[in-house]
mmCIF file of the N, C-alpha and C atoms, coordinates in Angstrom:
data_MODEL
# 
_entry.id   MODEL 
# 
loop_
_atom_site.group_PDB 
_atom_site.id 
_atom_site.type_symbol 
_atom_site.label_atom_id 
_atom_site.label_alt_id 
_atom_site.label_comp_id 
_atom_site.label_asym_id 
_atom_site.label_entity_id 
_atom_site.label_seq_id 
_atom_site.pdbx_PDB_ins_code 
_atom_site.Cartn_x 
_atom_site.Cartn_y 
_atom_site.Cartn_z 
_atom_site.occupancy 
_atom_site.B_iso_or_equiv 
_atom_site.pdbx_formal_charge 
_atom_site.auth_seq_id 
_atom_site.auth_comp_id 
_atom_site.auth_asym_id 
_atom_site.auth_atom_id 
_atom_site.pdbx_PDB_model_num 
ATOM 1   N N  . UNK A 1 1  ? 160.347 111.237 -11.623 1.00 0.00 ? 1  UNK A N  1 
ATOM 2   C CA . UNK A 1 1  ? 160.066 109.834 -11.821 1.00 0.00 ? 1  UNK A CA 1 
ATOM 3   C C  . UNK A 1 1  ? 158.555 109.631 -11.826 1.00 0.00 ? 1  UNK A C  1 
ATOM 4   N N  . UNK A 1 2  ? 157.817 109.958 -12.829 1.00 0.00 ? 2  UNK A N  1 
ATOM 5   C CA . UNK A 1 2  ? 156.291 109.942 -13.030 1.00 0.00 ? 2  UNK A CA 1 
ATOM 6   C C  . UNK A 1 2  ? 156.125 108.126 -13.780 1.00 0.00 ? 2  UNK A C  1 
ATOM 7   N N  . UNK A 1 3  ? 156.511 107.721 -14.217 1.00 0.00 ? 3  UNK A N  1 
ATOM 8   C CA . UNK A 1 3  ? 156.371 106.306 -14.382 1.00 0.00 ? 3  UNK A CA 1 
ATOM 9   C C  . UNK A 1 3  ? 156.730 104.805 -13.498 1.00 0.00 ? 3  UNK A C  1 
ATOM 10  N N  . UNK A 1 4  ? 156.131 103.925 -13.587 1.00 0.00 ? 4  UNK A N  1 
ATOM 11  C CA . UNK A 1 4  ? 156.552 103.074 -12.580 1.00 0.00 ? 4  UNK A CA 1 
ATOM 12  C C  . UNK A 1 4  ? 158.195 102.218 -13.595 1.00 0.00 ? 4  UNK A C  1 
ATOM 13  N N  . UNK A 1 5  ? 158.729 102.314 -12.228 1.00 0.00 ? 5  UNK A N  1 
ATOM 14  C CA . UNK A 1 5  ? 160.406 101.555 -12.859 1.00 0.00 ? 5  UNK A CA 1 
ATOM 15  C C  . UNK A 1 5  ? 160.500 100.754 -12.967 1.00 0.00 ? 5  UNK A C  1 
ATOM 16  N N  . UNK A 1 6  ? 161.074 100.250 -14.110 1.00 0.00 ? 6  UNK A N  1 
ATOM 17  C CA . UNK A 1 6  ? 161.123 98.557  -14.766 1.00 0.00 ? 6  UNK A CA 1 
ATOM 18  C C  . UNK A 1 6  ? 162.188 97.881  -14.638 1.00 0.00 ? 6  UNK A C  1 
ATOM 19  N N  . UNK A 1 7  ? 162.940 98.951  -13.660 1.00 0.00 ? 7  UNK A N  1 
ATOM 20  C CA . UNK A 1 7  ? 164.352 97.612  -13.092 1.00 0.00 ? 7  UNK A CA 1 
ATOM 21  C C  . UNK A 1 7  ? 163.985 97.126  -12.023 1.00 0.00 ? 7  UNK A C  1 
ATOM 22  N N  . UNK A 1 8  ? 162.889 96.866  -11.558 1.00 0.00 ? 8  UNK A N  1 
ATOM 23  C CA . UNK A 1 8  ? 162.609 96.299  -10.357 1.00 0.00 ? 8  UNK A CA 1 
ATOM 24  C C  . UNK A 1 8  ? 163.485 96.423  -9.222  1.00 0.00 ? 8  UNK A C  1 
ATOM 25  N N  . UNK A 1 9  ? 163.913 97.610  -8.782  1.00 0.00 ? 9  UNK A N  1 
ATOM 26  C CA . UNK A 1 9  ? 164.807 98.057  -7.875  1.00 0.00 ? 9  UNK A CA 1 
ATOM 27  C C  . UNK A 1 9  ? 163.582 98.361  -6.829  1.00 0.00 ? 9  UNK A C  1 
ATOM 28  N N  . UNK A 1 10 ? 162.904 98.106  -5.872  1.00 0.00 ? 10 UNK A N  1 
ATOM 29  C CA . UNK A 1 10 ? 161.820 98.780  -5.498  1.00 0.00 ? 10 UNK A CA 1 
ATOM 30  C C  . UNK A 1 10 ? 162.292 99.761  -4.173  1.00 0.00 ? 10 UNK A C  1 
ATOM 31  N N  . UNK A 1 11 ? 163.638 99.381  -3.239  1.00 0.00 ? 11 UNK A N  1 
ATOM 32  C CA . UNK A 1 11 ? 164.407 100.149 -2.489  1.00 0.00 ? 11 UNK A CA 1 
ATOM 33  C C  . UNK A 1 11 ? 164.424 101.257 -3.215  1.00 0.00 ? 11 UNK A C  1 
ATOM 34  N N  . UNK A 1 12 ? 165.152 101.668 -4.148  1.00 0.00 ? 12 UNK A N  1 
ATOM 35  C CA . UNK A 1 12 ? 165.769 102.519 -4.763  1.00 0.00 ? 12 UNK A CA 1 
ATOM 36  C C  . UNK A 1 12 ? 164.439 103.468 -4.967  1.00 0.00 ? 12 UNK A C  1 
ATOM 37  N N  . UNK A 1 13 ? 163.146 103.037 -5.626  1.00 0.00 ? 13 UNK A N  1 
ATOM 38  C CA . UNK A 1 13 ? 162.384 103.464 -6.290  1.00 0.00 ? 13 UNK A CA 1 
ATOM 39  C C  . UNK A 1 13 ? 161.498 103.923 -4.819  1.00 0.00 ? 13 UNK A C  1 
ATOM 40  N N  . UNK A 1 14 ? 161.613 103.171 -3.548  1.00 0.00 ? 14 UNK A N  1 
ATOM 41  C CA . UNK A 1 14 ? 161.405 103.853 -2.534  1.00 0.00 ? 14 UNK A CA 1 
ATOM 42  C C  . UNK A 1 14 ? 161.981 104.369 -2.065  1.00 0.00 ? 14 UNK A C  1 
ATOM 43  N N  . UNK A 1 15 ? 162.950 105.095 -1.948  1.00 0.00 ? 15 UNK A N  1 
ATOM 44  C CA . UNK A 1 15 ? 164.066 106.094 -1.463  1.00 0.00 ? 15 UNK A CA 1 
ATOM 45  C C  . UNK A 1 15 ? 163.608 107.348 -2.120  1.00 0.00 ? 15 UNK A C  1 
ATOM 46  N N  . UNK A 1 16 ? 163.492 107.015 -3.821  1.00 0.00 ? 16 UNK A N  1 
ATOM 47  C CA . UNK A 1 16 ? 163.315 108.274 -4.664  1.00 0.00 ? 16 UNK A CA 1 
ATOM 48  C C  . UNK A 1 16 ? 162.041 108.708 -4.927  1.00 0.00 ? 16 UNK A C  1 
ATOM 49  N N  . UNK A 1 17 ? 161.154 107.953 -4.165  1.00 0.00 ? 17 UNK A N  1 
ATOM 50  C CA . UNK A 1 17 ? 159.280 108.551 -4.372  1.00 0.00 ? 17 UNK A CA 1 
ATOM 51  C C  . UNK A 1 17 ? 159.059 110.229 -3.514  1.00 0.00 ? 17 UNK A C  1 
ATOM 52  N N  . UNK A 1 18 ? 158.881 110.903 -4.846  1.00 0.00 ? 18 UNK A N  1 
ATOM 53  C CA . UNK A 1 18 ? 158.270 112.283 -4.617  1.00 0.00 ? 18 UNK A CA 1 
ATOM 54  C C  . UNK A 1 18 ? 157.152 112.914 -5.547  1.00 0.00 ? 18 UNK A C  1 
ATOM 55  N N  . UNK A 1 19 ? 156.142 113.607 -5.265  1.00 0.00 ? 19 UNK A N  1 
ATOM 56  C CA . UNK A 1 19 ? 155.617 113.887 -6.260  1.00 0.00 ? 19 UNK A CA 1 
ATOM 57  C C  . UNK A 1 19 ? 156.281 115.254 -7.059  1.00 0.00 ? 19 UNK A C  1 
ATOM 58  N N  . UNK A 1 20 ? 155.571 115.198 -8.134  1.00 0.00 ? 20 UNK A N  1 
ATOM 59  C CA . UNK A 1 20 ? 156.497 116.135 -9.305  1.00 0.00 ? 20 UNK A CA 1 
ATOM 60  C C  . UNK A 1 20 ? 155.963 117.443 -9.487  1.00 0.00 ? 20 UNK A C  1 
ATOM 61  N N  . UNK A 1 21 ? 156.305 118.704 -9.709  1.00 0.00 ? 21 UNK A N  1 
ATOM 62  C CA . UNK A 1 21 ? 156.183 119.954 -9.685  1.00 0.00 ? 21 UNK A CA 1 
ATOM 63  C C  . UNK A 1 21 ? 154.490 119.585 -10.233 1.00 0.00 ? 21 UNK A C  1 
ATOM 64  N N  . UNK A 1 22 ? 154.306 119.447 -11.352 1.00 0.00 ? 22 UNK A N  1 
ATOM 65  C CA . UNK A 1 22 ? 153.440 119.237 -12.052 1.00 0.00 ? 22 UNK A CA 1 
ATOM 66  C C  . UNK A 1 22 ? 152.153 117.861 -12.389 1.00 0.00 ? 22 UNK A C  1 
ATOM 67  N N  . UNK A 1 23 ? 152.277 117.089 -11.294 1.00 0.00 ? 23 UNK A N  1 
ATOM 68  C CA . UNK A 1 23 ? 151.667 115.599 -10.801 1.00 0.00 ? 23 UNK A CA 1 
ATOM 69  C C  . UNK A 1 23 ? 150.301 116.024 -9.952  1.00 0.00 ? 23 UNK A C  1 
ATOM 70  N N  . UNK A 1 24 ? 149.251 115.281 -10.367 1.00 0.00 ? 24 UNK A N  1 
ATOM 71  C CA . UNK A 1 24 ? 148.208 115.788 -9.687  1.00 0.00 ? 24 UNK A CA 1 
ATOM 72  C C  . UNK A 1 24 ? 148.715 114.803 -8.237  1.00 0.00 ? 24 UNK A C  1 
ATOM 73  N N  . UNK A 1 25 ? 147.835 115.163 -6.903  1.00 0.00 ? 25 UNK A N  1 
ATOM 74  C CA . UNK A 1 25 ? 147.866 114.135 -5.724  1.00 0.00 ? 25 UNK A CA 1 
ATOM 75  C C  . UNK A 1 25 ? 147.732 112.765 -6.059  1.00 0.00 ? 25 UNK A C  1 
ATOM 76  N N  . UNK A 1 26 ? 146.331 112.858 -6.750  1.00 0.00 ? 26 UNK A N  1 
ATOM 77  C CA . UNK A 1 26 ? 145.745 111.383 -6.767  1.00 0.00 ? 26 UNK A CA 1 
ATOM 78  C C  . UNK A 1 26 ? 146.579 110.706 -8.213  1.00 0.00 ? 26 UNK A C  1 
ATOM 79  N N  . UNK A 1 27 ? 147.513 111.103 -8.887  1.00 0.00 ? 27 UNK A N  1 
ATOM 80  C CA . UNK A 1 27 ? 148.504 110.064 -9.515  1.00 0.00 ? 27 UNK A CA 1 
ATOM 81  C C  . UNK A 1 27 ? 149.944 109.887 -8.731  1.00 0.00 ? 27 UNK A C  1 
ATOM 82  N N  . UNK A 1 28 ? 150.438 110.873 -7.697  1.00 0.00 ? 28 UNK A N  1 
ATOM 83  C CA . UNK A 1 28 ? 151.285 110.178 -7.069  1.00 0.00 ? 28 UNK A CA 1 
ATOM 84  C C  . UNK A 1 28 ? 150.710 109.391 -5.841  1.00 0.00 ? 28 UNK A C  1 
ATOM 85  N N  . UNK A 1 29 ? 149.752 109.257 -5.104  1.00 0.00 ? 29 UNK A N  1 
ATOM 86  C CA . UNK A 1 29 ? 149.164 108.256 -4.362  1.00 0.00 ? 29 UNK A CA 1 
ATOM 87  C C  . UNK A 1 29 ? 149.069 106.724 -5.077  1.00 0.00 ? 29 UNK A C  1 
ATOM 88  N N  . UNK A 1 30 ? 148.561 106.985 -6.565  1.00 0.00 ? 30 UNK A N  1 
ATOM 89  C CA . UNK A 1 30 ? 148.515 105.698 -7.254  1.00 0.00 ? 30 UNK A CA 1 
ATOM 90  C C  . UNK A 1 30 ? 150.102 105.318 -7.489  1.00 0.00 ? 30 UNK A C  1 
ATOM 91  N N  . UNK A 1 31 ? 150.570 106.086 -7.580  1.00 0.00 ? 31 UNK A N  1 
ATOM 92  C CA . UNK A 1 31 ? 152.235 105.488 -7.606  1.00 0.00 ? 31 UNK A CA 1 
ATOM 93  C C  . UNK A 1 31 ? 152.616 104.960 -6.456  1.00 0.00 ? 31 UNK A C  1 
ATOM 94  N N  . UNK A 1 32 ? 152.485 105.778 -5.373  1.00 0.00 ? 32 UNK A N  1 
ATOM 95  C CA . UNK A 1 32 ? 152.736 104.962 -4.275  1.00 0.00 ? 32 UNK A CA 1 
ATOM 96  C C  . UNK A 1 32 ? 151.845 103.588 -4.075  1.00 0.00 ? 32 UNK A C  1 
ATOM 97  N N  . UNK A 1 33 ? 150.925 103.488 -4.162  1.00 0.00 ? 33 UNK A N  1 
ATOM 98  C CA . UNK A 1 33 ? 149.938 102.259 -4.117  1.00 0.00 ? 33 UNK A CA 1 
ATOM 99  C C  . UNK A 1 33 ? 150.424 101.391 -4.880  1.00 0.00 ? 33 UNK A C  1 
ATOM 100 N N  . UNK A 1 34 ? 151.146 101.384 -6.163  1.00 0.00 ? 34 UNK A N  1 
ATOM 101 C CA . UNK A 1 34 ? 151.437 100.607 -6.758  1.00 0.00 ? 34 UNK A CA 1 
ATOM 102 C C  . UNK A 1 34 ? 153.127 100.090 -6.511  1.00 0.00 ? 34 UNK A C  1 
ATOM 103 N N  . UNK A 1 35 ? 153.878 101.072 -5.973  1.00 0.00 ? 35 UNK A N  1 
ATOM 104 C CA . UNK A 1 35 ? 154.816 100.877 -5.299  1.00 0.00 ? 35 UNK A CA 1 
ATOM 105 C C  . UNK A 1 35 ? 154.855 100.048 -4.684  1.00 0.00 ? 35 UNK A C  1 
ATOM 106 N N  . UNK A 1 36 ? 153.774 100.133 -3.222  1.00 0.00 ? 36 UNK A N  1 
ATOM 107 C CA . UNK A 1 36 ? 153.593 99.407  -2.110  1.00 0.00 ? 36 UNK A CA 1 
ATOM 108 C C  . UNK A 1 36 ? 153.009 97.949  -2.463  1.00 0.00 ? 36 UNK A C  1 
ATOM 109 N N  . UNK A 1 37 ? 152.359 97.757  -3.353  1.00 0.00 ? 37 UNK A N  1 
ATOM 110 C CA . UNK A 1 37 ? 152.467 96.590  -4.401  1.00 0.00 ? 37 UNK A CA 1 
ATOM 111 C C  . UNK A 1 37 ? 153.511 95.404  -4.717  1.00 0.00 ? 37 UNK A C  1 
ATOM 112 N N  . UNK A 1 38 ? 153.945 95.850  -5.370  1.00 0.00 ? 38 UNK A N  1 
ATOM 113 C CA . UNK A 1 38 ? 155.375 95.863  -6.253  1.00 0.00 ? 38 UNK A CA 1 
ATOM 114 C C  . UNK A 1 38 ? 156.390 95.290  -4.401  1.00 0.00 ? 38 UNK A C  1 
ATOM 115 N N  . UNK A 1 39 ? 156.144 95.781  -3.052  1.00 0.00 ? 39 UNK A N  1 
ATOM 116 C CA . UNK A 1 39 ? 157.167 95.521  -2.291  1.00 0.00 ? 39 UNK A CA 1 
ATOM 117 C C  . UNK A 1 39 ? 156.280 94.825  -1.616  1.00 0.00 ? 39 UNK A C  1 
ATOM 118 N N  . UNK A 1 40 ? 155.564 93.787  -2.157  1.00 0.00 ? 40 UNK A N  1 
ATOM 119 C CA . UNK A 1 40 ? 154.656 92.562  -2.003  1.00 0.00 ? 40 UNK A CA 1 
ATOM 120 C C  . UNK A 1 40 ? 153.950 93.249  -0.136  1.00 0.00 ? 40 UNK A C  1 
ATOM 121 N N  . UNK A 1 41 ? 153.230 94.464  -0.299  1.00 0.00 ? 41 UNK A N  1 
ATOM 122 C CA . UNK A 1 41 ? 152.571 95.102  0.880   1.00 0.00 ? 41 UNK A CA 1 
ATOM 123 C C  . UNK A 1 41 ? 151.467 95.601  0.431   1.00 0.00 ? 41 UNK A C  1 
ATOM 124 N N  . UNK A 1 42 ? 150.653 95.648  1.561   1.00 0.00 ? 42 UNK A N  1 
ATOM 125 C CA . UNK A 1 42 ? 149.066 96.327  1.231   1.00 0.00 ? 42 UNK A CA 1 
ATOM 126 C C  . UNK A 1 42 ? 148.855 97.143  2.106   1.00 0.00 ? 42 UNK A C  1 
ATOM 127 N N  . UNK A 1 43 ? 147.955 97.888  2.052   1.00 0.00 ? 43 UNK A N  1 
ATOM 128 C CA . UNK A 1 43 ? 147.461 98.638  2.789   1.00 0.00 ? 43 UNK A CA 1 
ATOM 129 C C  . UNK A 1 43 ? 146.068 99.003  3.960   1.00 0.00 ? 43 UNK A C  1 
ATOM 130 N N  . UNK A 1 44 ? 145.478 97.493  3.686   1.00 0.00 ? 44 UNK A N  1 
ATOM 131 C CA . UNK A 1 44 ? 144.536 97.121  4.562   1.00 0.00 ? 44 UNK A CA 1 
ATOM 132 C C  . UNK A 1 44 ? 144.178 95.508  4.564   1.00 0.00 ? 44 UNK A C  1 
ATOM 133 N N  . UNK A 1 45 ? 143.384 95.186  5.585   1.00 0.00 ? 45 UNK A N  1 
ATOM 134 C CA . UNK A 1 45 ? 143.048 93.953  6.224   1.00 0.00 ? 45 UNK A CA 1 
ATOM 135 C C  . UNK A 1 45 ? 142.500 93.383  5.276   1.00 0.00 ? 45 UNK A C  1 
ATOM 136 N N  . UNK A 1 46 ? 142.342 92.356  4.539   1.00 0.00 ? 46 UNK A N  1 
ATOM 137 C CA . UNK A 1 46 ? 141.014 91.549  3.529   1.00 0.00 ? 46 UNK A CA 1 
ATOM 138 C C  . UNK A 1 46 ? 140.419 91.264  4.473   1.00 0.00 ? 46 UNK A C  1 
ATOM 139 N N  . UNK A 1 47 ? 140.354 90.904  5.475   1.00 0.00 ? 47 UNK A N  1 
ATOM 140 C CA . UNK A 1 47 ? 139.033 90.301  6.671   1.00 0.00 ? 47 UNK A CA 1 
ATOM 141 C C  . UNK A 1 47 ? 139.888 90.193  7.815   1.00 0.00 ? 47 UNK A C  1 
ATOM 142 N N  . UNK A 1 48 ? 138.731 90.100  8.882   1.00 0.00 ? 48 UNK A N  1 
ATOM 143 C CA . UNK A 1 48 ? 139.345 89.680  10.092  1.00 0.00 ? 48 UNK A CA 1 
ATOM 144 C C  . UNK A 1 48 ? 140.545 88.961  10.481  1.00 0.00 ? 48 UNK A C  1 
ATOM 145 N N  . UNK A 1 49 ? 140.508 87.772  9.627   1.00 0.00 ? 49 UNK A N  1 
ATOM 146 C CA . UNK A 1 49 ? 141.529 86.327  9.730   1.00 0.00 ? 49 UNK A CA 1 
ATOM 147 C C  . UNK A 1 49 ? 142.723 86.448  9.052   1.00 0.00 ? 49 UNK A C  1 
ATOM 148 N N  . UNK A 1 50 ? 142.616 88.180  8.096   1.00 0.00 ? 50 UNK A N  1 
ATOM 149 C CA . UNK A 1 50 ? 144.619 88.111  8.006   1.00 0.00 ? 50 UNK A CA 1 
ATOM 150 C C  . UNK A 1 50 ? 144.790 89.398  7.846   1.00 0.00 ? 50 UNK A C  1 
ATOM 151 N N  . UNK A 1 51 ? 145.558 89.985  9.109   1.00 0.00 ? 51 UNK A N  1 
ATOM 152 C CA . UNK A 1 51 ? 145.706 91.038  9.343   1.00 0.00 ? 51 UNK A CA 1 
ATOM 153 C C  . UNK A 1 51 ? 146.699 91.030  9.208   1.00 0.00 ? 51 UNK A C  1 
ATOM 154 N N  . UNK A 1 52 ? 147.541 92.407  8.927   1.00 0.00 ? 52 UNK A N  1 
ATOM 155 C CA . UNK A 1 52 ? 148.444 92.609  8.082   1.00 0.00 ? 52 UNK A CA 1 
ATOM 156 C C  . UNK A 1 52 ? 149.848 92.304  8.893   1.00 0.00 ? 52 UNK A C  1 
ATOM 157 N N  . UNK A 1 53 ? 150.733 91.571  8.518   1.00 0.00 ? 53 UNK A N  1 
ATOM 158 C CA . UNK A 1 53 ? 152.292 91.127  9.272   1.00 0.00 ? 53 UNK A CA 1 
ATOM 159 C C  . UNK A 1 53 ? 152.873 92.257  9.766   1.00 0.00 ? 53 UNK A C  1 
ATOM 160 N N  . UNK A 1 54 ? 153.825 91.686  10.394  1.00 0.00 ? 54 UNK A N  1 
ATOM 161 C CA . UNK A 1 54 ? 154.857 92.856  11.170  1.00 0.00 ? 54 UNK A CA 1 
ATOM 162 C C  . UNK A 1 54 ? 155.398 93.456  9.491   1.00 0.00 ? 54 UNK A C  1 
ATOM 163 N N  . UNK A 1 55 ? 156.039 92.364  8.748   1.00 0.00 ? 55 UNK A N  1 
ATOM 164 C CA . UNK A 1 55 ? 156.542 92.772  7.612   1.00 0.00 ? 55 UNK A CA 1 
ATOM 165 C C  . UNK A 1 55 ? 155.554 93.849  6.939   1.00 0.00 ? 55 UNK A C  1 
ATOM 166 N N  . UNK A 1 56 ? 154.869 93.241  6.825   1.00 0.00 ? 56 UNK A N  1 
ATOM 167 C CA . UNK A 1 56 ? 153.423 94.105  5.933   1.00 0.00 ? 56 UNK A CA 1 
ATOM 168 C C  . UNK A 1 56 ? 153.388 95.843  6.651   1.00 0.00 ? 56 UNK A C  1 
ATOM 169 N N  . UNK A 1 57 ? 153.275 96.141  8.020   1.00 0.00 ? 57 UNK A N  1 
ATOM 170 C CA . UNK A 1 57 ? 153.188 96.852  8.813   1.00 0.00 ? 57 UNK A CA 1 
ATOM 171 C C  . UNK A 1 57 ? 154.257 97.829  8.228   1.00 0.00 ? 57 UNK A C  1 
ATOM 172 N N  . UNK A 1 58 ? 155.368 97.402  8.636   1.00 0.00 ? 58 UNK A N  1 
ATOM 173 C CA . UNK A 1 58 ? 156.868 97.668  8.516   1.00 0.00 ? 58 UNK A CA 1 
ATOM 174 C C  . UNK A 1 58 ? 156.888 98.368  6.939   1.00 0.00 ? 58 UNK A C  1 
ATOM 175 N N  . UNK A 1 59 ? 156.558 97.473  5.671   1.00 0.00 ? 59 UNK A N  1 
ATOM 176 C CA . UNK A 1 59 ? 156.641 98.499  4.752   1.00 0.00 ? 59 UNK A CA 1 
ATOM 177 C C  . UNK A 1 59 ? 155.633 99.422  4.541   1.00 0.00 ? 59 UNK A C  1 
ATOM 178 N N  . UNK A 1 60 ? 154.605 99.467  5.017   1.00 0.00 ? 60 UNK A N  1 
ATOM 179 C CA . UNK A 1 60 ? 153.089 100.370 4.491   1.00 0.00 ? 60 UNK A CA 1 
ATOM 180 C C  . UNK A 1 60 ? 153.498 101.553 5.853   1.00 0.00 ? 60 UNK A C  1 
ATOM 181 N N  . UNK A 1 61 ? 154.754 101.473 6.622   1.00 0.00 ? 61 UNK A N  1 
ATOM 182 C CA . UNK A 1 61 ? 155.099 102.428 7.491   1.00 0.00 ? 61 UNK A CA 1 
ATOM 183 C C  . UNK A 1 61 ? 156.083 103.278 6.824   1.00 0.00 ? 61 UNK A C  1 
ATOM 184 N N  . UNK A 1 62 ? 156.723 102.983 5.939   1.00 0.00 ? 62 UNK A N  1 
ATOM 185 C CA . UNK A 1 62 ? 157.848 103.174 5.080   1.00 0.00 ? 62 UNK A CA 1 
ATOM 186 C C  . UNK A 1 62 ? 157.483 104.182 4.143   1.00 0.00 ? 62 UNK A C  1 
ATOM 187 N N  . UNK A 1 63 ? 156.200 103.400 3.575   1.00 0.00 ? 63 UNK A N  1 
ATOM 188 C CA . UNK A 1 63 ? 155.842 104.360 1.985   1.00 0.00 ? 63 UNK A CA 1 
ATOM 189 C C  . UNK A 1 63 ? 155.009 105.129 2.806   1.00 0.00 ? 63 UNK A C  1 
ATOM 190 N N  . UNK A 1 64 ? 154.612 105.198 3.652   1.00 0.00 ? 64 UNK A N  1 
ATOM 191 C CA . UNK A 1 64 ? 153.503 106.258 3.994   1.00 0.00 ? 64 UNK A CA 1 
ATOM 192 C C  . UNK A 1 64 ? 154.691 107.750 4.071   1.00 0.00 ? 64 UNK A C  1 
ATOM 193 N N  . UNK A 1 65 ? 155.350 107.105 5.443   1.00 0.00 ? 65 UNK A N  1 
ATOM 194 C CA . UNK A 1 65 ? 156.883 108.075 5.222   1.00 0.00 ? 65 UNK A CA 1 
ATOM 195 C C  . UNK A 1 65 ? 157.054 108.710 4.366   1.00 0.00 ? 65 UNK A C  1 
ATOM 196 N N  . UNK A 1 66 ? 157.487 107.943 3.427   1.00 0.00 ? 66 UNK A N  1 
ATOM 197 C CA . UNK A 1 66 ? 158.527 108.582 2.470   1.00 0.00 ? 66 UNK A CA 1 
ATOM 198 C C  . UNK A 1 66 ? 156.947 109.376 1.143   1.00 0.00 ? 66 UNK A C  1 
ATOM 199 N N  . UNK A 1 67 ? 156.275 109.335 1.503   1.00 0.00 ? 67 UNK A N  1 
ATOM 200 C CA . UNK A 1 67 ? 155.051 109.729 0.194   1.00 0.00 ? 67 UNK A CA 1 
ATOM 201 C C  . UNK A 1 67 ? 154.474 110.856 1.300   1.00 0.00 ? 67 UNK A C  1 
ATOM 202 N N  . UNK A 1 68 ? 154.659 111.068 2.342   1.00 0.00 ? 68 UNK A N  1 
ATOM 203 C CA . UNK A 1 68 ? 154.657 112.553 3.048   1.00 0.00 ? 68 UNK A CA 1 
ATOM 204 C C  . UNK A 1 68 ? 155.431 113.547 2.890   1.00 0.00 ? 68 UNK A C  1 
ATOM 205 N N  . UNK A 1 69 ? 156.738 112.515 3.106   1.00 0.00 ? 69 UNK A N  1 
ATOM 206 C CA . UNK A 1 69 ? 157.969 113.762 2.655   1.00 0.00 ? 69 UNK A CA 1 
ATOM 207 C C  . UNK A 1 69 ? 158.230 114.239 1.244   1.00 0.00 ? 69 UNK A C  1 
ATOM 208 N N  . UNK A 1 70 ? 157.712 113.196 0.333   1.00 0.00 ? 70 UNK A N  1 
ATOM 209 C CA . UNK A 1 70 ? 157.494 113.331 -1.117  1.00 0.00 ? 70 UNK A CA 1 
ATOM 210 C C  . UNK A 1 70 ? 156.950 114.505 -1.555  1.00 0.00 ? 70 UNK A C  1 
ATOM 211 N N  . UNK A 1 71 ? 155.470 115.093 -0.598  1.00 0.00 ? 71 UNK A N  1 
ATOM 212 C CA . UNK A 1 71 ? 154.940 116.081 -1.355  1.00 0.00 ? 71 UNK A CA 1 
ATOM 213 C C  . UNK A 1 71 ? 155.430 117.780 -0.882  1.00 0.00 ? 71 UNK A C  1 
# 
């Protein structure tokens, strides 16, 4: 799965994030980044005054997960 998925399933598409025999690092990181996107999450603070939600927390704990076990 080297392209981002256009059924907007983003569970699914996080369940199945791995990188590919042949995928450099830094394009499955951008997949994941854009993943983590896509499941309305970020990966750092914009400033002091909005730090990231339990929710926010909760998924950027998820894709980190699953984009470790990926490689």
């Amino acid at each position: 799965m080297t392209s981002t998925s256009s059924d907007g399933n983003v569970q699914k598409d996080i369940q199945n994030l791995k990188q590919e025999k042949t995928e450099a690092l830094v394009s499955y990181h951008g997949r994941a980044q854009e993943l983590l996107r896509r499941s309305n999450g970020r990966d750092e603070e914009n400033d002091e005054n909005s730090p990231l939600s339990i929710l926010e927390r909760t998924i950027l704990s998820i894709i980190i997960k699953t984009f470790i076990r990926g490689i």
